[in-house]
C-alpha positions as CSV (number, residue, x, y, z in Angstrom):
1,X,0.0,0.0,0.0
2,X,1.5,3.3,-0.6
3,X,1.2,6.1,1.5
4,X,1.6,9.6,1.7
5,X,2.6,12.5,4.8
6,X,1.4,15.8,5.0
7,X,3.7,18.2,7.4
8,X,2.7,21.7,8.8
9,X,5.5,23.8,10.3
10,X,4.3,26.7,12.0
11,X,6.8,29.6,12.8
12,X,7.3,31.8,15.8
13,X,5.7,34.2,13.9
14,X,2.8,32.0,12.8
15,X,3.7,31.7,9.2
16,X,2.2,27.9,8.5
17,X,5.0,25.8,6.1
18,X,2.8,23.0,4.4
19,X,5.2,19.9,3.2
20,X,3.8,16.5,1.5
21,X,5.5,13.6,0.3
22,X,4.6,10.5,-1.4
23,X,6.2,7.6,-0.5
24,X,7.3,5.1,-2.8
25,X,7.4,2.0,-0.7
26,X,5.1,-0.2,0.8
27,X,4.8,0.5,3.9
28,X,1.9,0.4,7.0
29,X,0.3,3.3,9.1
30,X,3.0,2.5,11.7
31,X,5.6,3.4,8.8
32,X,3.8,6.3,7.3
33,X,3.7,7.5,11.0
34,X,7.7,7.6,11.7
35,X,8.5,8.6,8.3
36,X,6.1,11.7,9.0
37,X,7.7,12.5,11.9
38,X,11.4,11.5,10.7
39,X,10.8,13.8,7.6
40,X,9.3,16.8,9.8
41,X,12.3,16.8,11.6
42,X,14.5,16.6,8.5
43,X,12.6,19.7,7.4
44,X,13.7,21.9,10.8
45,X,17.7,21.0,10.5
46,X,17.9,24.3,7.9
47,X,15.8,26.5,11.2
48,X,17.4,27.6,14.2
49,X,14.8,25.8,16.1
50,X,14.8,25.5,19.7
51,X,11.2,23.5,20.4
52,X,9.5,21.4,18.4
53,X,5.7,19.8,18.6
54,X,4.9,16.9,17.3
55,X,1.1,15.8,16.8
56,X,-0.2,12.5,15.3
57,X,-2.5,9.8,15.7
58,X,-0.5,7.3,17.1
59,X,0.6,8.2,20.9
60,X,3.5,5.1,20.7
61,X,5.6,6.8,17.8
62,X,5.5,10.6,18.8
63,X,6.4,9.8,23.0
64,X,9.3,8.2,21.3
């Protein structure tokens, strides 16, 4: 099943960032999940960033 992640930074000064991304790869909800958050992460290394917030349906993978 492929999947796809939607991403929403929001900066200090409330400017919202929208950022999709297909994935190629078969992967489950678990997978979509991480990649979300691995690739929303990715996305702040070019911000001086010094909190982040993570929401997302699956409690196990963001308290990780």
């Amino acid at each position: 099943m492929e999947a796809g992640i939607d991403i929403l930074l929001i900066t200090p000064e409330d400017e919202m960032i929208p950022y999709s991304l297909k994935l190629d790869l078969p992967c489950t909800h678990s997978m979509a999940e991480y990649e979300a958050l691995i690739q929303g992460l990715y996305s702040l290394l070019s911000f001086q960033v010094n909190r982040v917030y993570a929401f997302g349906d699956s409690q196990l993978i963001i308290n990780q």
